[in-house]
C-alpha positions in Angstrom: -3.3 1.7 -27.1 -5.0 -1.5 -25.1 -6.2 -0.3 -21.5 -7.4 -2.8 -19.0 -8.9 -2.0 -16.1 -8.9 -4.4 -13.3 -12.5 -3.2 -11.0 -13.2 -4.3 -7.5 -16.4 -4.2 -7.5 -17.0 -3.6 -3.8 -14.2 -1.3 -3.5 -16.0 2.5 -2.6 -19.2 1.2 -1.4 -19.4 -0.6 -4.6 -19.3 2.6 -6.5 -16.1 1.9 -8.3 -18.4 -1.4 -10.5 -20.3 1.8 -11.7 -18.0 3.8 -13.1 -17.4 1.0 -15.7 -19.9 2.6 -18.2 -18.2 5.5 -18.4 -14.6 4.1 -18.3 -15.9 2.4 -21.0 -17.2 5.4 -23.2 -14.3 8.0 -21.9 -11.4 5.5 -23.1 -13.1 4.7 -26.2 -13.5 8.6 -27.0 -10.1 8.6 -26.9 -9.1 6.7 -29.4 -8.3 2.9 -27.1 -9.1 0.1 -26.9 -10.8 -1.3 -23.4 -10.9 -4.1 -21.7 -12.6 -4.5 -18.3 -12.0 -7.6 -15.7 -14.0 -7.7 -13.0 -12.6 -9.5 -9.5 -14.3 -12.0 -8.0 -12.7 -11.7 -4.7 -9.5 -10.9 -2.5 -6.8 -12.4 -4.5 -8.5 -12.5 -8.1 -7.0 -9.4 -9.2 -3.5 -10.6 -9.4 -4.8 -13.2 -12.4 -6.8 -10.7 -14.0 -4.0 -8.4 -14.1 -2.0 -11.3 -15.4 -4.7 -11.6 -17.8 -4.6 -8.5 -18.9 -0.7 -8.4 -19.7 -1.2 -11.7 -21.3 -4.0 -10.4 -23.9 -1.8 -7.8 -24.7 -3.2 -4.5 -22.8 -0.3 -1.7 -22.5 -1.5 -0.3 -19.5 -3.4 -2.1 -16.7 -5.5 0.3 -14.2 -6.6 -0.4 -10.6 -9.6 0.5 -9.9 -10.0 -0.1 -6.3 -8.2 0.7 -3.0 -4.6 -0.5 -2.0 -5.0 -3.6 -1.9 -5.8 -3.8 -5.1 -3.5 -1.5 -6.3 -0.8 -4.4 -4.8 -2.4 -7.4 -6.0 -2.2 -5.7 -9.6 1.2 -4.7 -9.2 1.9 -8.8 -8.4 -0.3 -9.3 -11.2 1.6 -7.0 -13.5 5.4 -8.6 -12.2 8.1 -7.6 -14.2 6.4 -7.6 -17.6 6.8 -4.0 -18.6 3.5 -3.0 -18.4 2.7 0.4 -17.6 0.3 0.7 -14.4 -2.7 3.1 -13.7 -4.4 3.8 -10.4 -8.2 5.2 -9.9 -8.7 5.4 -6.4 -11.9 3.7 -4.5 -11.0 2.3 -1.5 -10.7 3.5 2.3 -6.9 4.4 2.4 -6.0 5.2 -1.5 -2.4 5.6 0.2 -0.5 5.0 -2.8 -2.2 7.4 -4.6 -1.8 9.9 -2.5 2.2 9.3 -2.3 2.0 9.9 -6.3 -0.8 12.4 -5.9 -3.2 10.7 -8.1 -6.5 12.5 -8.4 -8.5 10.8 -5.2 -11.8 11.8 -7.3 -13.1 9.3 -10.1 -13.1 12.0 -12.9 -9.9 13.6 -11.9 -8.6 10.0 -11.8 -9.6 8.8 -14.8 -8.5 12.0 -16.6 -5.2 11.0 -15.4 -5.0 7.9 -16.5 -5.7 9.1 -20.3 -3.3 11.9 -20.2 -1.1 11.6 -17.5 2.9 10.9 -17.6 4.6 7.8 -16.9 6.9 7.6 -14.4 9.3 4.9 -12.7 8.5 4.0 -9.4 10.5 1.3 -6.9 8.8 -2.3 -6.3 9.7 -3.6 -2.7 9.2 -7.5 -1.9 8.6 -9.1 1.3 8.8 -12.7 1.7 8.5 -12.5 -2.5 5.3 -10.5 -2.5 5.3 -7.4 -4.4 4.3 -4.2 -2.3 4.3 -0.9 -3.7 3.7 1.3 -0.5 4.3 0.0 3.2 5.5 -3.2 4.5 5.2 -3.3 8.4 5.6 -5.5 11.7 3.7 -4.9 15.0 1.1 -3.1 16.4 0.4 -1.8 13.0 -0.7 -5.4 11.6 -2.6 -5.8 14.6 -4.6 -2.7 13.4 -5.2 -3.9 9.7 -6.8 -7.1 10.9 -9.3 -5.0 13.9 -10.0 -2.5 10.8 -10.7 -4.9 8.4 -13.0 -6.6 10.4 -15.1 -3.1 10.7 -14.3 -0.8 7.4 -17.4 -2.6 6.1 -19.7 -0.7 8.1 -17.1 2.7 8.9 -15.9 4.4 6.0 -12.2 5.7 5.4 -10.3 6.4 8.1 -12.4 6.6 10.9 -12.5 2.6 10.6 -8.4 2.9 10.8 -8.9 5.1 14.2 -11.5 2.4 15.5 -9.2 0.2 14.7 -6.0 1.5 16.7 -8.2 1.4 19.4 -9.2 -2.1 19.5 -5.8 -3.4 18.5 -4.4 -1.9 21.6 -6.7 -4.3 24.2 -4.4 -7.1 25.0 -1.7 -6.0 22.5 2.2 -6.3 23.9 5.4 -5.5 22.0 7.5 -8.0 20.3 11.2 -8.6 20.6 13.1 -8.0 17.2 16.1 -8.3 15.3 16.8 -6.7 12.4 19.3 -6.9 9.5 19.9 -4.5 7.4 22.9 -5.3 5.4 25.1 -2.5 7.3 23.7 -3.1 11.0 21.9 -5.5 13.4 19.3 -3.8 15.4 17.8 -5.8 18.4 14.8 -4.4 20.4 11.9 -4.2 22.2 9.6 -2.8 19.4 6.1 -1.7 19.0 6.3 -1.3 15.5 8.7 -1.4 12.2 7.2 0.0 9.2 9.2 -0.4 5.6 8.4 2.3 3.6 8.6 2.9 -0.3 5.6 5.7 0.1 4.8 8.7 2.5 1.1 7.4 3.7 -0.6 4.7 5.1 -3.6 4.0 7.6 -5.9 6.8 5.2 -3.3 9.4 5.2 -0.6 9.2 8.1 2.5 10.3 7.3 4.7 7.5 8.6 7.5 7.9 6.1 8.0 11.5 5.4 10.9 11.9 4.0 9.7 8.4 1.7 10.7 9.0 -2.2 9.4 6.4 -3.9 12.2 6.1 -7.0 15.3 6.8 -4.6 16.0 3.2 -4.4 16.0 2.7 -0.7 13.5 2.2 1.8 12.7 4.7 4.7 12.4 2.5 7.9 10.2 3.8 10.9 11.1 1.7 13.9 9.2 2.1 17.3 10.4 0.9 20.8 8.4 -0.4 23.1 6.0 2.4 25.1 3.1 2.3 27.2 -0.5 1.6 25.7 -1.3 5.4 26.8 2.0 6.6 24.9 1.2 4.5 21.8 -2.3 6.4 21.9 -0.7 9.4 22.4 1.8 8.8 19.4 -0.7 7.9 16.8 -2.0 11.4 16.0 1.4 12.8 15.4 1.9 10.4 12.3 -0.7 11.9 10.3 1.7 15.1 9.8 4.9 13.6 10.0 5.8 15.0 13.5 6.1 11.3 15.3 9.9 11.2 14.2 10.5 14.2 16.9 10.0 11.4 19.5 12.6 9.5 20.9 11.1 6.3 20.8 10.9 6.6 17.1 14.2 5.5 15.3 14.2 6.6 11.1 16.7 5.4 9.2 17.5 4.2 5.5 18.0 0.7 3.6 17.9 -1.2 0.5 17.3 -4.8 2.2 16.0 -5.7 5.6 15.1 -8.8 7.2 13.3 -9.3 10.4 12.9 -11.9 12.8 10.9 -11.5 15.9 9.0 -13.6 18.9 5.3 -13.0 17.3 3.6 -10.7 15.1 2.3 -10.8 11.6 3.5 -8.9 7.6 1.1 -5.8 6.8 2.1 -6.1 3.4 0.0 -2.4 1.8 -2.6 -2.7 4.0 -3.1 -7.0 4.2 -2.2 -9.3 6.0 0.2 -12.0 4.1 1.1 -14.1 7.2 3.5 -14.2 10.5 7.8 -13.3 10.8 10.1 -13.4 9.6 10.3 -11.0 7.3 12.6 -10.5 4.4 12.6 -7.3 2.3 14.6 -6.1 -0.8 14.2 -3.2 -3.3 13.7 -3.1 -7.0 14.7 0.4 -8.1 12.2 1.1 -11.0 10.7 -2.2 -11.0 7.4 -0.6 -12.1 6.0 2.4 -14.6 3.2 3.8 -12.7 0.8 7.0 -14.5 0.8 10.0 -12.5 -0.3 13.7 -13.5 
């Protein structure tokens, strides 16, 4: 078998550019073949992945955080190809959905003797996203982490984030369609969920399976900034849906339109509204323990 992995090198501190030694040597004892394609920055990983498929690797492996993870799954497309995941980034959301080793050794040992298993492929605006699409206040968070996860590691930089987004932030108006019902609302957030986690480990999907062919929607009216504040710790264990602001509910297509706002699209930011999202039951193989 031909394994590439596709390494960020920046992604953990820029620990993940060396692990490729012993990637190298642990595939090899194995009895593969390896091929290694280092990005050169945000975007690059999609062609290298592409690359990959096209020179004939049977599995291509992330090696990097979620955004990554996404641009290799866009990369990847519809070939086939099976996928592998070793965590190194701030979030590692998807992995945690699949519950992918979050250590390097554990991850790697996955990889080489995991299963495979079918996983759904949403779209949004005809980008591939394997995780969480999202609308709002959210997006607003990405962009103020970002700008800081440089110098904060993992999730603190998401917390330090939420509380920067919320200076000056209002909610948006919204329609939604999902096929069976129009929603229109004042909204602090709409999250489209194929996975549990985002934002390093909140739970904002739950109930989220990720080969049950429909999305799990999280939709949040407008609040105060104090009540957002106060809402934000209760998605790490799942306990936000108790509150009656929060609206859960389930689709296989949803399109949004709404007055301002930008697409997190698993954790980046792929530009403003509208918003159109459908499902691809099994579009992707993904290795999992």
């Amino acid at each position: 078998m031909r394994i590439g992995y596709v390494v960020n090198p920046v992604a953990g501190k820029k620990k993940a550019v060396g692990w490729v030694p012993q990637i190298r040597e642990t595939t090899e004892h194995r009895g593969h073949e390896v091929d290694v394609y280092i990005t050169a920055g945000p975007g690059d990983a999609v062609e290298k992945a592409a690359k990959a498929v096209r020179e004939g690797c049977d599995v291509v492996v992330a090696v990097g955080g979620d955004g990554t993870v996404n641009e290799v799954v866009n990369g990847i497309g519809m070939s086939g190809v099976v996928m592998g995941v070793i965590p190194a980034g701030s979030g590692n959301d998807f992995a945690r959905t699949l519950q992918i080793p979050l250590d390097f050794d554990g991850a790697l040992g996955c990889v080489l003797q995991g299963r495979t298993r079918p996983v759904d492929v949403g779209t949004v605006n005809g980008k591939c996203f394997v995780n969480v699409a999202s609308v709002g206040f959210d997006a607003q968070v990405v962009m103020e982490t970002n700008r800081i996860k440089d110098r904060i590691p993992g999730p603190l930089a998401y917390v330090l984030g939420v509380f920067k987004a919320l200076t000056g932030y209002e909610a948006f108006d919204m329609e939604m369609e999902t096929g069976h019902k129009t929603i229109r609302k004042r909204a602090v957030l709409v999250a489209v969920a194929n996975g549990i986690f985002y934002g390093g480990g909140m739970k904002i999907a739950p109930k989220a399976v990720v080969d049950d062919g429909l999305f799990d929607v999280c939709l949040v009216e407008d609040m105060r900034k104090m009540r957002i504040l106060r809402l934000f710790p209760l998605i790490y264990p799942g306990k936000h849906l108790l509150r009656p602001e929060v609206e859960y509910f389930r689709a296989a297509r949803i399109r949004i339109e709404c007055s301002k706002g930008y697409i997190n699209s698993d954790g980046e930011i792929i530009g403003p509204c509208p918003a159109d999202m459908e499902l691809r039951p099994g579009g992707l193989v993904v290795i999992v323990p």
